[in-house]
C-alpha positions, -999 to 999 in steps of 0.1 A, spaced: 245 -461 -383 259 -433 -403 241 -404 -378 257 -421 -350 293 -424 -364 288 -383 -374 275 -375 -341 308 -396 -326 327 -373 -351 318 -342 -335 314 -349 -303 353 -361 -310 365 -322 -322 345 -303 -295 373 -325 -270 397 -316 -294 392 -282 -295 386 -278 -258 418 -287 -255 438 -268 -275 418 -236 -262 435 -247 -227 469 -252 -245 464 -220 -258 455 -201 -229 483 -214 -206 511 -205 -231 500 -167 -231 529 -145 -229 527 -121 -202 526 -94 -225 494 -104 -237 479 -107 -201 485 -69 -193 475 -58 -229 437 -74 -218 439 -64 -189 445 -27 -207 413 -29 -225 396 -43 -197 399 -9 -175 394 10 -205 362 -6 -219 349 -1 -181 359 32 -180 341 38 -209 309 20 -199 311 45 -166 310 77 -192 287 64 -217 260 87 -207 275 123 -217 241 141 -215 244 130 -174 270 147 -154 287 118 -136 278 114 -102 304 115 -70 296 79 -64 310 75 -104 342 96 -103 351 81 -68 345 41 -86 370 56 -116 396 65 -93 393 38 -76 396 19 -105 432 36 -115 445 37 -81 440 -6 -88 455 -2 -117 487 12 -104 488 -10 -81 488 -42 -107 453 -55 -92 422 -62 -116 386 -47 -110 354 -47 -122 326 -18 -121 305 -42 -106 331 -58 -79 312 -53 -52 338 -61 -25 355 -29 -37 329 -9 -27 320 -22 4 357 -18 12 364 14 -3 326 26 14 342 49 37 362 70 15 336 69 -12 313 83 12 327 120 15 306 149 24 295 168 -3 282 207 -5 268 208 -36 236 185 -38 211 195 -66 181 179 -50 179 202 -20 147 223 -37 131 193 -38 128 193 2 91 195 11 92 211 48 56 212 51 54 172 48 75 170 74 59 155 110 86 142 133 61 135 167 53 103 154 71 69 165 104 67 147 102 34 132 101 23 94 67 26 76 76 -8 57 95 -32 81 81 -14 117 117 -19 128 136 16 149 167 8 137 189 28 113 153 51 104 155 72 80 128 102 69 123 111 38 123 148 33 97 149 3 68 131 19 74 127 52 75 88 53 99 63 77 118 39 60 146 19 72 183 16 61 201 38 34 224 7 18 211 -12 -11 181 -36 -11 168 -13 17 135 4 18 149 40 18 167 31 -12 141 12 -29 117 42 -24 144 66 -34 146 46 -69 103 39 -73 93 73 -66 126 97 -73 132 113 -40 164 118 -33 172 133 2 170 114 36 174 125 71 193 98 96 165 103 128 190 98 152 225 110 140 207 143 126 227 132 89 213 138 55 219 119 29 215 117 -12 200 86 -23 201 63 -44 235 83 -50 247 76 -12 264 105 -3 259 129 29 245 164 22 263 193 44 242 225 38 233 255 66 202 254 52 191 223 63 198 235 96 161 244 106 147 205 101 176 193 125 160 218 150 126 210 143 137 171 154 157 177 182 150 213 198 184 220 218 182 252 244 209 273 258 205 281 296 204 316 287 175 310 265 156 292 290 161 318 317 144 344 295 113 320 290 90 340 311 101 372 295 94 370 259 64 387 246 67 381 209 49 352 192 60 335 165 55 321 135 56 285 126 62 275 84 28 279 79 25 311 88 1 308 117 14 329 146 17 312 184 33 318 217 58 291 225 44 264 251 9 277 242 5 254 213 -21 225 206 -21 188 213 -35 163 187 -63 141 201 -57 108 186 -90 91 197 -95 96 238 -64 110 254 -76 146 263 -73 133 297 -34 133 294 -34 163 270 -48 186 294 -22 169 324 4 174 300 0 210 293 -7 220 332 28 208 335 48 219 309 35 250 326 58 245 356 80 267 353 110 244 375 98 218 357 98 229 325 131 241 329 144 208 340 135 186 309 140 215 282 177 203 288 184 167 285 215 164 301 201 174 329 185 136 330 202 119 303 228 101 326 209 91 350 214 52 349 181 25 358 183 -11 358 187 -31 323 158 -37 309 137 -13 333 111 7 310 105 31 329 138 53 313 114 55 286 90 78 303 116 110 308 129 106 279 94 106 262 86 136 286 115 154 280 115 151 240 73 167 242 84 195 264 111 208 238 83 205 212 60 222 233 82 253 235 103 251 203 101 288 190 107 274 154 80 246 148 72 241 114 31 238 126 17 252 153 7 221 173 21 189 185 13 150 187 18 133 219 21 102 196 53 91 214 44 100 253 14 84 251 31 53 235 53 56 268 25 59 291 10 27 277 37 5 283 50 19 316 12 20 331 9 -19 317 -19 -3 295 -35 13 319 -44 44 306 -48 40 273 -48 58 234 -80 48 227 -104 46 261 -114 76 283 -95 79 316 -91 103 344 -71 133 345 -68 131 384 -51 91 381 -32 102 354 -14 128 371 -12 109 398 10 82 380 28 103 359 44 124 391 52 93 411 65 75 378 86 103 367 103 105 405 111 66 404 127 71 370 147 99 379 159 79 407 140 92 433 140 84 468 121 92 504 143 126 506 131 157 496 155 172 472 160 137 458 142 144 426 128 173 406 95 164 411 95 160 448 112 195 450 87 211 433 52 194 442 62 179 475 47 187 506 44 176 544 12 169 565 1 161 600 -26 129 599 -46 125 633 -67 93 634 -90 81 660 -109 49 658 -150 57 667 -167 32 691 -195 16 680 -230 35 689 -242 6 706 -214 2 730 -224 11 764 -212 44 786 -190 19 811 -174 -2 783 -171 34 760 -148 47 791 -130 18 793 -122 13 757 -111 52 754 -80 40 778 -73 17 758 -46 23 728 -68 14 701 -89 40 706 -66 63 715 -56 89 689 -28 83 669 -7 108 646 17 110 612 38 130 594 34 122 556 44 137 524 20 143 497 22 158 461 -14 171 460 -39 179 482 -74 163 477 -106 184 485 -139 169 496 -174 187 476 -204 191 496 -231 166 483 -254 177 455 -291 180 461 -311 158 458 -342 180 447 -352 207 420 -361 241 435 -394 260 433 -391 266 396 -383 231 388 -350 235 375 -318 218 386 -299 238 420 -264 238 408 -246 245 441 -216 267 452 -189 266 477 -165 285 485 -126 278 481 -119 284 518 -146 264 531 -130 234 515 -100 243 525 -109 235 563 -105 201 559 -69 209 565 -68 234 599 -64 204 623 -93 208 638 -123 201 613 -125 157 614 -140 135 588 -156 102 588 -137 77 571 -149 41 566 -137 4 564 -154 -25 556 -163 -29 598 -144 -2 614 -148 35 612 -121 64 613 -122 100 625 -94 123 609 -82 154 605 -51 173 590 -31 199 593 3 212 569 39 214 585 57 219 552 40 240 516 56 231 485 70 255 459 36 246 436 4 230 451 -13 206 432 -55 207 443 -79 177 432 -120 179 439 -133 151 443 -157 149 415 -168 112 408 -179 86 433 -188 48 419 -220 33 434 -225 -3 427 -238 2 400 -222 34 383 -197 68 381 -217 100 390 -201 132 387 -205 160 409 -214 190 397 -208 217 426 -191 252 410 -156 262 437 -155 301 438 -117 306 436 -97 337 436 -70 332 407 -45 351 432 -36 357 472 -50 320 484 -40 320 520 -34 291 537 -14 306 569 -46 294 586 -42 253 574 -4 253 588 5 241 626 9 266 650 47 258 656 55 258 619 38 290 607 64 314 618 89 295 595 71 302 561 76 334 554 52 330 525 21 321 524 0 324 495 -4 314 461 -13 323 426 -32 301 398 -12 284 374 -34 266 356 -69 250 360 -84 216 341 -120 215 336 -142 186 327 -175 189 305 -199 162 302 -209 131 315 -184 108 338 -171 82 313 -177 102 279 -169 138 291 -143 159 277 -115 177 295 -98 214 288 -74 236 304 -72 270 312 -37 282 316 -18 317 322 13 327 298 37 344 322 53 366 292 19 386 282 -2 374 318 -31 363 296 -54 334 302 -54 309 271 -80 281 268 -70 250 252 -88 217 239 -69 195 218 -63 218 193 -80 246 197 -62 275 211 -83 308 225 -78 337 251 -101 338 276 -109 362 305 -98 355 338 -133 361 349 -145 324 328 -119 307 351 -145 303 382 -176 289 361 -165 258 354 -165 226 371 -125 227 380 -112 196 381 -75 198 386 -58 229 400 -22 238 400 -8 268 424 23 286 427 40 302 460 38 336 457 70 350 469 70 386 459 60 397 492 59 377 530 31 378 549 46 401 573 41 429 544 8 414 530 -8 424 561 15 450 576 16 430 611 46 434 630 34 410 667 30 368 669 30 351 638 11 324 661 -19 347 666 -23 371 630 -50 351 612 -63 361 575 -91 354 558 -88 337 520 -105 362 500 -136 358 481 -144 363 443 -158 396 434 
């Protein structure tokens, strides 16, 4: 009973008490408000200098100003009030020239071809890159991953991937320095149209950050797993001199509008960003990874050619051309895109249906009235001409070795005089044609067809084309009635893809000329070499691209002066 009468006791003066406390506190004078509030701004003011061996940071002189500016004003802060510094984040966030962590840069852990997205969340927006290892992460605020890493492991600069902004972290200020100049580059190559016209002149190499020596645009591509097959495509046309041109600018192509939601916007973009790289005189390495492109290709092919599984060069190219003309908002015209002013041609197609061998002579007459058996003829464009091989044999010769056979250039190229006809079959019909060109491009694109699929499997041909690399003729492959208006004729090499090996697990390089020195480079993935033009012809060409040679017409090739309809040269052979 006692304990219970104490405990009633106390519990009694803890009301009491309580009570007089709120008495107390609503009878404050107002002099004794502003006197706390005094010692509040100085005890927090203290708290903000307490570490002297530190030099305070901007983000702490800004929070002290701050603090006075409140106090003037009659308001109440706290170091901690975070509503003051999300509202004062603008002002606190002032450039700043003098950042102390800028030796701590690391510019050879820096790898910008990979897929801007955050190594932590996988999400592309607000990336940043960490300039000491090289890393994605996203956001720059805290409780982000850039500013959780910039506190765990004590790096301190950031680089905003798409507003080309550094930033001091966890200190969250921007860093303005020239010499930070040459990583904004390395990112996002910008060139200047005088630059660009001077390409094809420049003779000295140069030197990425590594110190290995290069020639801009003759530079390596990383094979992630199985993409040789675009690497090779890729480099034949960043070798295109129009083309290259074209996408080293980006607003030649940036404001060209497609339909919400349409992905293939993605694929010029990606094209455009790897042709930059390709030719940026101030790389940090001296190779590229298509990491990006080949992301694009994926999901604008609907993973049809693929990272990962062996394709062909020849489908490849194929799509990219036509895909790259739809997103640029091409149309049936001509001069509607780059691509079809560049690669696009014009052809005469003559088809003839063939009777059936058993049909007899009366009913063969009688059917050749008719319409359907009549010949019929087109005009079609085309952005690469597709030659036929002649059949492997089938035996070894006398020494019991394999007969690799040979053919010469101009021999295939008879397919295309009008005159020679091919056998093409249906499932029950049959098809004579033949072709003949009205209209050469400014580069010709040549395909040999190398593989054929059986029933049961790919087989490769392996038949060697004896090419000149210059003065390819093809006055001879034009219609009569258009030859006298093309006043040029022939054309030079470019560049020529090989492929090595079997069908499905061969490998594919390119041989390509640098117009700056006129040497011949070989490149596989990421091996770079010079080669002799001579090596050209002994491989199993693939892919060939040719440009119109316009240095001289034909008129003063072969010093004829009568009937362009009549003057006939022969397509020289190799020595």
């Amino acid at each position: 009973r006692n304990r219970s009468v104490s405990t009633k006791n106390e519990k009694d003066d803890r009301i009491a008490g309580t009570n007089e406390n709120k008495k107390r506190k609503r009878h404050r004078s107002p002099d004794h408000k502003t006197a706390s509030k005094e010692e509040s701004v100085e005890r927090k003011s203290e708290l903000v200098e307490t570490d002297a061996k530190k030099p305070p940071t901007a983000r702490d002189l800004e929070i002290v100003r701050l603090m006075k500016e409140e106090e003037q004003r009659g308001g109440n802060i706290d170091v901690d009030d975070e509503p003051v510094w999300s509202l004062k984040k603008a002002q606190i966030e002032k450039p700043s020239r003098q950042c102390p962590y800028l030796d701590t840069i690391d510019r050879g852990a820096l790898d910008f071809d990979f897929e801007k997205l955050c190594s932590v969340s996988l999400s592309h927006v607000n990336a940043y890159a960490c300039m000491i290892c090289g890393k994605y992460f996203q956001g720059r605020g805290t409780n982000t991953h850039a500013y959780t890493h910039s506190l765990e492991t004590d790096h301190r600069v950031f680089l905003n991937l798409s507003t080309l902004k550094f930033y001091c972290l966890p200190d969250n200020y921007e860093i303005i320095d020239p010499s930070l100049d040459d990583i904004k580059y390395v990112l996002k190559p910008t060139y200047t149209k005088q630059y660009i016209n001077s390409l094809d002149r420049v003779t000295k190499m140069s030197r990425a950050f590594d110190g290995t020596p290069y020639y801009p645009g003759v530079v390596g591509l990383n094979n992630i797993k199985a993409n040789d097959y675009e690497n090779v495509v890729l480099h034949a046309l960043s070798h295109v001199p129009p083309l290259r041109n074209y996408f080293l600018r980006e607003e030649n192509y940036a404001m060209i509008k497609r339909p919400p939601g349409d992905k293939l916007a993605l694929l010029p973009k990606r094209f455009g960003e790897l042709i930059r790289k390709l030719w940026n005189p101030k790389a940090f390495k001296a190779h590229v990874s298509p990491h990006e492109m080949l992301q694009a290709t994926v999901i604008c092919s609907n993973k049809k050619f693929q990272i990962t599984k062996q394709g062909n060069s020849a489908e490849f190219l194929n799509f990219l051309l036509n895909t790259l003309h739809i997103a640029l908002n091409g149309t049936k015209k001509g001069s509607s895109s780059i691509v079809y002013q560049i690669f696009r041609g014009r052809m005469r197609e003559y088809t003839r249906k063939v009777i059936p061998v058993e049909t007899t002579e009366e009913a063969r007459k009688s059917l050749l009235e008719t319409d359907e058996f009549k010949e019929k003829m087109k005009e079609t464009p085309f952005l690469y001409l597709t030659l036929n091989l002649p059949a492997a044999p089938l035996y070894r010769d006398e020494l019991m070795q394999n007969i690799i056979p040979q053919v010469p250039l101009n021999v295939l190229l008879t397919k295309f005089n009008g005159i020679t006809e091919k056998e093409y079959k249906t499932y029950n019909e049959n098809f004579m044609k033949r072709f003949e060109l009205i209209q050469l491009p400014q580069y010709l694109i040549i395909t040999y067809e190398r593989f054929h699929k059986n029933q049961w499997f790919i087989e490769k041909n392996p038949t060697i084309v004896n090419f000149p690399i210059s003065n390819v003729d093809l006055y001879d492959c034009l219609a009569p009635e258009f030859r006298s208006a093309h006043k040029y004729t022939t054309y030079d090499l470019v560049s020529n893809i090989v492929h090595d090996g079997k069908p499905e697990s061969g490998s594919y390089r390119v041989q390509l000329i640098h117009n700056s020195t006129q040497k011949w480079y070989e490149l596989e993935d990421l091996h770079v070499k010079e080669i002799l033009p001579q090596m050209i012809t002994l491989a199993e060409s693939y892919i060939q691209i040719w440009r119109l040679n316009m240095s001289k017409t034909r008129e003063q090739r072969t010093g004829e002066i009568g009937d362009d309809n009549v003057a006939s040269v022969e397509i020289p052979k190799t020595s």
